[in-house]
DOMAR-337466 format. One record per residue (C-alpha): residue number from 1; x, y, z. Coordinates in nm, 3 decimals, always signed. Layout:
R    nr      east     north        up
R   NUM         X         Y         Z
...
This chain:
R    nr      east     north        up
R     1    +0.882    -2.304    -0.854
R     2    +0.542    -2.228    -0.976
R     3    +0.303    -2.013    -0.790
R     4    -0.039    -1.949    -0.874
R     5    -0.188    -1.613    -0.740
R     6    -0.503    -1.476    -0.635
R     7    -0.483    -1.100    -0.599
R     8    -0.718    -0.773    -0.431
R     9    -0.485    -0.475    -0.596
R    10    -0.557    -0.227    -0.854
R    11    -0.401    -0.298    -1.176
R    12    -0.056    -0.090    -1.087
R    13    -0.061    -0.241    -0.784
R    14    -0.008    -0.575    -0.937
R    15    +0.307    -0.502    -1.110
R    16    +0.450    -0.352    -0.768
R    17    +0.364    -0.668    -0.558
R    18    +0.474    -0.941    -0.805
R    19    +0.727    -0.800    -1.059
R    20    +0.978    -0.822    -0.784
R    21    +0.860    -1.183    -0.741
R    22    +0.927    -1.262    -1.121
R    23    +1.303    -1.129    -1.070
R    24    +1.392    -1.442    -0.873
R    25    +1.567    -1.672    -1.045
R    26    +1.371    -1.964    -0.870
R    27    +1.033    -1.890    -1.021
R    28    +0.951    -2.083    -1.276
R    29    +0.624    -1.968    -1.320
R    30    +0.341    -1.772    -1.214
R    31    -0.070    -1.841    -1.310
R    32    -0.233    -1.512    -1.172
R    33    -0.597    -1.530    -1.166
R    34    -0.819    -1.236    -1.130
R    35    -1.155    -1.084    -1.199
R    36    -1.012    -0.860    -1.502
R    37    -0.733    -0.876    -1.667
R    38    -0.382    -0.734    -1.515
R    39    -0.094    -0.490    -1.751
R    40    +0.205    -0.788    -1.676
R    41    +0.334    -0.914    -1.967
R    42    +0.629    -1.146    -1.891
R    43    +0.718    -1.472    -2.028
R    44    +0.639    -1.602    -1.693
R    45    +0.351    -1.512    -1.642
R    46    -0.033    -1.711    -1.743
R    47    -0.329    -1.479    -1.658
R    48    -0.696    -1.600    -1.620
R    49    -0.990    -1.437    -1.563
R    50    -1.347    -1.335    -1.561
R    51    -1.378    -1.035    -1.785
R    52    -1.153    -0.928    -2.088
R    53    -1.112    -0.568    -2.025
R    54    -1.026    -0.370    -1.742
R    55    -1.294    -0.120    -1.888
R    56    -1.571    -0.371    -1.812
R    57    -1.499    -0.422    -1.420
R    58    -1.564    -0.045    -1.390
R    59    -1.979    -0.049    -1.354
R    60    -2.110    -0.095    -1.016
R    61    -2.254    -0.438    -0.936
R    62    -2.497    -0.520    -0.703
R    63    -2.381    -0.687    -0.364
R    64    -2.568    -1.002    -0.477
R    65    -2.358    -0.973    -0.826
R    66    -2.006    -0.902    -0.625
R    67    -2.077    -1.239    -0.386
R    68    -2.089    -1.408    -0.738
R    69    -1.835    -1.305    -0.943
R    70    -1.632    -1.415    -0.602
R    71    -1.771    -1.768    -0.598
R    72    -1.707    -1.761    -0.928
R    73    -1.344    -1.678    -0.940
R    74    -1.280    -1.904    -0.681
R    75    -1.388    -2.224    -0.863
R    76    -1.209    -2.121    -1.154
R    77    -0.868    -2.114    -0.932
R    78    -1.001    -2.401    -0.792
R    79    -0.991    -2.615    -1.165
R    80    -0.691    -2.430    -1.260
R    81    -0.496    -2.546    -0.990
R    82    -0.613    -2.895    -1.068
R    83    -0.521    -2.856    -1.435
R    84    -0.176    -2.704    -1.384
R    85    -0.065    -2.825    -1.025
R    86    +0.146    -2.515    -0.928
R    87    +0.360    -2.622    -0.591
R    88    +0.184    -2.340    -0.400
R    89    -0.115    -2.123    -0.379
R    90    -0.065    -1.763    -0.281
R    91    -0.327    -1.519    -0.180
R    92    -0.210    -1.162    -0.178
R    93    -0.476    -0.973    +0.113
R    94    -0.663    -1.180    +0.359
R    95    -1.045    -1.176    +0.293
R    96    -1.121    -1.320    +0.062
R    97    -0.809    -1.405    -0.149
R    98    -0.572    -1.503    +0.092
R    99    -0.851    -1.748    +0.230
R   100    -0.895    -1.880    -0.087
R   101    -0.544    -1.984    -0.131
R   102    -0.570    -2.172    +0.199
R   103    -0.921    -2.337    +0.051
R   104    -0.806    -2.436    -0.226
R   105    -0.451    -2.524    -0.077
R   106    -0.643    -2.779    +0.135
R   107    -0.839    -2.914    -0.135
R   108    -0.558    -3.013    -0.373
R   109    -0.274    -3.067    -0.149
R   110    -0.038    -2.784    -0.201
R   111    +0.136    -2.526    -0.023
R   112    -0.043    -2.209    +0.094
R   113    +0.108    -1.799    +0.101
R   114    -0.066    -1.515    +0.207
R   115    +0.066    -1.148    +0.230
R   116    -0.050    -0.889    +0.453
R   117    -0.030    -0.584    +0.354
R   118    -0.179    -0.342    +0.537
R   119    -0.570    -0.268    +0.618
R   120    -0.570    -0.681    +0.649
R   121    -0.342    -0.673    +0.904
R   122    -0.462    -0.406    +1.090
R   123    -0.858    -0.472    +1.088
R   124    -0.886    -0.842    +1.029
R   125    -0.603    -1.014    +1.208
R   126    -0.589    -0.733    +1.491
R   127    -0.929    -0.590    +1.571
R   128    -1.247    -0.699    +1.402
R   129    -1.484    -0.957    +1.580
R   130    -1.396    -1.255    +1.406
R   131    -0.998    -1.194    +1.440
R   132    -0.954    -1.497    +1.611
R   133    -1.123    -1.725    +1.330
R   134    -0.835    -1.523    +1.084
R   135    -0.549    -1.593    +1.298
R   136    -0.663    -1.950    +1.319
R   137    -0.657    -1.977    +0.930
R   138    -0.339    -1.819    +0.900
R   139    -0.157    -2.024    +1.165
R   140    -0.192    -2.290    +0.899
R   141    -0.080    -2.181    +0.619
R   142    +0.253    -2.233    +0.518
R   143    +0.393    -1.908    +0.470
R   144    +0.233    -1.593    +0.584
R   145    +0.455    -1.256    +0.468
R   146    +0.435    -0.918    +0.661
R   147    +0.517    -0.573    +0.545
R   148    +0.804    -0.536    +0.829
R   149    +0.941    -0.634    +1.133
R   150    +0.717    -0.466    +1.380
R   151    +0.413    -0.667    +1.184
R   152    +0.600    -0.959    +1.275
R   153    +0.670    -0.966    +1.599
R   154    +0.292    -0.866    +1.669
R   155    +0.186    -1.201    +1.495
R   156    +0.495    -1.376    +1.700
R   157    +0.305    -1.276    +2.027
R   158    +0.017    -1.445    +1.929
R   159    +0.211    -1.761    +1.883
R   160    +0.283    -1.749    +1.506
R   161    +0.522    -1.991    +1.409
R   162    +0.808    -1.802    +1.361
R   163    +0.944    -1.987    +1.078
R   164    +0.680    -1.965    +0.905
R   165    +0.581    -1.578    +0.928
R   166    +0.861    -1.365    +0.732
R   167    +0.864    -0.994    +0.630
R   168    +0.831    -0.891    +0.271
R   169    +0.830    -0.535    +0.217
R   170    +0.640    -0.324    -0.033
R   171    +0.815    -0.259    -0.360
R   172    +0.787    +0.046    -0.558
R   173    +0.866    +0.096    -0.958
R   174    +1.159    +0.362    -0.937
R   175    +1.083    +0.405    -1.324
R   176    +0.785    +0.532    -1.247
R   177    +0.832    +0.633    -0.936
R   178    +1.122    +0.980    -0.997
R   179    +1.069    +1.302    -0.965
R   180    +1.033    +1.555    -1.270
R   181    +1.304    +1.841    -1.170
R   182    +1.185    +2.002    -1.462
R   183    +0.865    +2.051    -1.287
R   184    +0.741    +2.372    -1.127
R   185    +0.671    +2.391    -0.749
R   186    +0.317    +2.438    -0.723
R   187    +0.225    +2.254    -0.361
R   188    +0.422    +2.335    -0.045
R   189    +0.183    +1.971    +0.008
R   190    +0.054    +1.692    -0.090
R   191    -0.202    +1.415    +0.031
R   192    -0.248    +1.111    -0.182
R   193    -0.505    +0.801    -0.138
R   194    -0.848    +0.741    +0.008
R   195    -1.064    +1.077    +0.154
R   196    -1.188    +0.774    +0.448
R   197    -1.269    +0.858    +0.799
R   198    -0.948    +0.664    +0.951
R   199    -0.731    +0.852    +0.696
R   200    -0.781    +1.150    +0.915
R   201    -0.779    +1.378    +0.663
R   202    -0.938    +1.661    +0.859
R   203    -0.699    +1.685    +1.039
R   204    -0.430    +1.775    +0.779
R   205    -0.699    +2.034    +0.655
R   206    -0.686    +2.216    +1.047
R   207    -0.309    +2.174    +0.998
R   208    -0.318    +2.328    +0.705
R   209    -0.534    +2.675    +0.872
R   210    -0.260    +2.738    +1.104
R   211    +0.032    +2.671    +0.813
R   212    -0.182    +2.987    +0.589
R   213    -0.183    +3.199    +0.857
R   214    +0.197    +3.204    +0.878
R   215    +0.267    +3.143    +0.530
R   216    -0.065    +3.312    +0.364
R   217    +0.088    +3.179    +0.040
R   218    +0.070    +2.818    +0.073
R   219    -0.080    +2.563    -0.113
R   220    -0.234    +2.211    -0.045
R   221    -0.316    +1.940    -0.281
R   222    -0.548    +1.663    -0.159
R   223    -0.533    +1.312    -0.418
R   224    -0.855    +1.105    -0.364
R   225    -1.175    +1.020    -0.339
R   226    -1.427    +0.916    -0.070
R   227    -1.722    +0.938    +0.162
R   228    -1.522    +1.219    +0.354
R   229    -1.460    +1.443    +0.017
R   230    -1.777    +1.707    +0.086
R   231    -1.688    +1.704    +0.469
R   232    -1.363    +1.805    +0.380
R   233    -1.442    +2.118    +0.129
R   234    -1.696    +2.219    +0.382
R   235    -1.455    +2.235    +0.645
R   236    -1.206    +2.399    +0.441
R   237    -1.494    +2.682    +0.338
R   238    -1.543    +2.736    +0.714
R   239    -1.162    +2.773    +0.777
R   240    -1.185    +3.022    +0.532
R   241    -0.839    +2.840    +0.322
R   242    -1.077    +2.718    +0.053
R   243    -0.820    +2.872    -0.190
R   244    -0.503    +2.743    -0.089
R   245    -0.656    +2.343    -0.052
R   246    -0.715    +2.195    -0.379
R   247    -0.961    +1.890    -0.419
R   248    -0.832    +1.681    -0.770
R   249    -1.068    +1.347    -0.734
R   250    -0.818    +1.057    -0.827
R   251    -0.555    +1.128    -1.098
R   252    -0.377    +0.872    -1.332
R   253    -0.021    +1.017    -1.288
R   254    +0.005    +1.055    -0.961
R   255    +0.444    +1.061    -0.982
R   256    +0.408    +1.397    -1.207
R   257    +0.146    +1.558    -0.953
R   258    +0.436    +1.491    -0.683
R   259    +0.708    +1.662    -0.847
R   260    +0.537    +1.950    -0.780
R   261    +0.478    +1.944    -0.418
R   262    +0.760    +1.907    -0.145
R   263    +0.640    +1.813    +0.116
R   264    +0.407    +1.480    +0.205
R   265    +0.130    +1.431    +0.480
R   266    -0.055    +1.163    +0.553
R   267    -0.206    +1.146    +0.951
R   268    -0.368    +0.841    +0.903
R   269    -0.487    +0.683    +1.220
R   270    -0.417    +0.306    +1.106
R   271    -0.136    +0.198    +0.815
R   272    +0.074    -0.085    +0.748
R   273    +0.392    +0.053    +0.553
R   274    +0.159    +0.333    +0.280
R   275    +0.249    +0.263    -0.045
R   276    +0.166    +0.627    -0.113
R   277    +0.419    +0.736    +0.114
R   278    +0.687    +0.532    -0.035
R   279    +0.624    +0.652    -0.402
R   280    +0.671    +1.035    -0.259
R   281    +0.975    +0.983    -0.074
R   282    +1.095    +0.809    -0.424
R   283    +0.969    +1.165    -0.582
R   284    +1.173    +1.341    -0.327
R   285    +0.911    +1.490    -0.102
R   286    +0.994    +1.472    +0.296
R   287    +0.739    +1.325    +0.484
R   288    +0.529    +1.468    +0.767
R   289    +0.341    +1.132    +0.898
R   290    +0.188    +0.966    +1.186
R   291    +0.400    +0.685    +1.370
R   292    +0.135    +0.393    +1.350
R   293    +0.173    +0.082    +1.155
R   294    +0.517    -0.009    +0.995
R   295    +0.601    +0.354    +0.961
R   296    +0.849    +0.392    +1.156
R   297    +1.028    +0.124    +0.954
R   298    +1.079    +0.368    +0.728
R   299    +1.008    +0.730    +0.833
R   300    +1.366    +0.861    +1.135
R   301    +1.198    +1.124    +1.268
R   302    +1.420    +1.407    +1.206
R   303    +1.642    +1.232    +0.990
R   304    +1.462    +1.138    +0.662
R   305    +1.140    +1.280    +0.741
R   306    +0.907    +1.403    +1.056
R   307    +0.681    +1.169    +1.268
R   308    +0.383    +1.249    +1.547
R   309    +0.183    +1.023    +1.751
R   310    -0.134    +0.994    +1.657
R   311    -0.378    +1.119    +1.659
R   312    -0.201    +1.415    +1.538
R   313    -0.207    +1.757    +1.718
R   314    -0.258    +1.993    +1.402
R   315    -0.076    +2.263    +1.603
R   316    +0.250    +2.052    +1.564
R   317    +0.206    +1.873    +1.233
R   318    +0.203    +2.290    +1.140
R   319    +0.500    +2.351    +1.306
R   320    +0.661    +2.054    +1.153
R   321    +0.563    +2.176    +0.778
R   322    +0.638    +2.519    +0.829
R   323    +0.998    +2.431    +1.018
R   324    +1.074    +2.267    +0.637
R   325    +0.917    +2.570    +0.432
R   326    +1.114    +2.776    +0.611
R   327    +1.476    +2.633    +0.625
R   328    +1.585    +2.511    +0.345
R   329    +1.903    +2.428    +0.441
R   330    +1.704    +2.150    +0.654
R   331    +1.423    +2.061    +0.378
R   332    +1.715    +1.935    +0.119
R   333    +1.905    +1.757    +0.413
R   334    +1.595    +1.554    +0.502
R   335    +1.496    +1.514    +0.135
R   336    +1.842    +1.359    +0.013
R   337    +1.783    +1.087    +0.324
R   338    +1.422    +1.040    +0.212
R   339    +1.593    +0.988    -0.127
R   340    +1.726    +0.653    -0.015
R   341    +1.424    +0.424    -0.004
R   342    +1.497    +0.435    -0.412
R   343    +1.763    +0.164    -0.300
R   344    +1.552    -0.019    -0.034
R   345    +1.238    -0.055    -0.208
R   346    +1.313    -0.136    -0.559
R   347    +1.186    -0.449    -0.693
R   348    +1.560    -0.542    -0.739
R   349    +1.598    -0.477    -0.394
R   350    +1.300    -0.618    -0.262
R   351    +1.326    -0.938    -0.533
R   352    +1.623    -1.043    -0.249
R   353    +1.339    -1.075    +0.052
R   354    +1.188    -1.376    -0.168
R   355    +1.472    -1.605    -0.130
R   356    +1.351    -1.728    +0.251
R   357    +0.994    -1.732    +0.118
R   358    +1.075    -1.950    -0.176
R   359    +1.251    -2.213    +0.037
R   360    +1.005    -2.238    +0.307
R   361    +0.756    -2.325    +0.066
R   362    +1.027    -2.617    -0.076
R   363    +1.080    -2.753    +0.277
């Protein structure tokens, strides 16, 4: 089979959706079209696209220059589909990718995929005004693939076709992806991704007041950027823990930055299944996250990691972090069970989830 994709992910991010893809035996092919170039070299694999460097998508365009270079990557899928006639069209994220797929789908006769994976879901299909316009898309399409179960059976109750909506979970690159035990503890924790308002960061930094005043010692990293960043420091300041919360802007190697924390937060108030959460349970950190989304797919509260309804109380995400900082006899048994999503979430094992796909789009 011979898919051609249209893609929203940052250039890692790429290699984690659709390297597990190119480990089936039943693709043929793959013609991935995107704005700049992507770092997947397989024999597989054609790329297209707009610019020839990554380096030159980094300058800000104007909004008027970012509606073009979309038009303009979608008639270039459009007259490479014509040119190659792939059997299906997939879109990986809704708006406007996944949309385009289904466009351009229509307009040449072939099959249509879209993935969900996570802000998607959660905004477009769930909550935002024109919702019912997305659904309506989606409910013809061919395929249309879901980060877990729990996503699925919310698209089931508004009467999906269940046979044609199938979970495909995130896939992580355990090469990348393993913790450095040669690595020196620095962070009793760690926060990785956007600094956004429904992250909730905040309240990880009021967590984190209550975890220094037991443990005056402890230390908080904070991955990211965003509009939230200089709320964030302030509040810290005025908390007085200034010291013991460090601020790194976004880092390149974020696996070696996890080997030394040991514990991971994220509070968010909307996910699908994080991606950063799965790369620091790979690294070995426990997780101390809220039960929204598809996390509970993955997170056993007291088993491989610790969940709280959101929003989260600070006082018991605190007593949660410092129950693990304190018994380590406990913080090794959850961190060998948060160990095991090495085997569930490899692109090996995730390559296996592709098999259903592939023959729904044959039939």
């Amino acid at each position: 089979m011979h898919l051609l994709v249209l893609l929203r992910l940052i250039p890692i991010k790429v290699q984690d959706h659709l390297l597990p893809l190119l480990q089936h035996p039943n693709l043929t092919h793959l013609t991935l079209v995107r704005r700049e170039p992507a770092v997947l070299e397989n024999p597989k694999v054609s790329q297209h696209h707009l610019v020839n460097d990554i380096s030159e998508s980094v300058p800000e365009y104007t909004p008027l220059q970012q509606i073009g270079k979309v038009i303009q990557l979608f008639w270039m899928a459009l007259r490479i589909t014509r040119r190659e006639q792939p059997d299906a069209v997939y879109g990986i994220y809704l708006i406007p990718y996944g949309v385009y797929a289904w466009l351009i789908a229509r307009l040449t006769g072939k099959k249509c995929i879209v993935s969900l994976i996570g802000t998607d879901f959660n905004k477009d299909v769930l909550e935002l005004p024109l919702r019912r316009f997305w659904q309506w898309i989606l409910k013809r399409m061919d395929v249309v693939t879901v980060f877990d179960e729990t996503a699925r059976q919310k698209l089931l109750a508004l009467h999906f076709d269940p046979q044609k909506v199938l979970v495909l979970p995130h896939a992580i690159d355990m090469t990348r992806c393993q913790r450095d035990d040669s690595a020196s503890i620095e962070y009793d924790a760690i926060y990785t991704g956007h600094l956004w308002e429904l992250k909730e960061v905040k309240r990880i930094v009021a967590a984190w007041k209550i975890v220094v005043d037991a443990c005056p010692q402890a230390k908080l990293a904070i991955l990211g950027e965003g509009e939230t960043r200089a709320s964030l420091e302030r509040q810290a300041a005025e908390l007085g823990i200034s010291d013991h919360v460090f601020f790194t802007g976004w880092v390149k190697e974020v696996p070696a930055w996890l080997s030394r924390a040991r514990i991971f937060i994220n509070l968010s108030s909307e996910e699908g299944v994080p991606m950063s959460m799965l790369e620091a349970m790979a690294c070995g950190l426990v997780p101390v996250v809220t039960d929204v989304g598809g996390v509970a797919s993955v997170v056993q509260d007291g088993i491989n990691g610790y969940l709280v309804a959101h929003p989260a109380n600070p006082e018991l995400v605190a007593d949660r972090i410092l129950h693990l900082l304190n018994d380590e006899n406990l913080y090794r048994q959850l961190q060998q069970k948060s160990l095991e999503v090495r085997q569930r979430y490899s692109y090996e094992a995730v390559s296996a989830w592709w098999q259903p796909i592939l023959e729904r789009l044959r039939s």
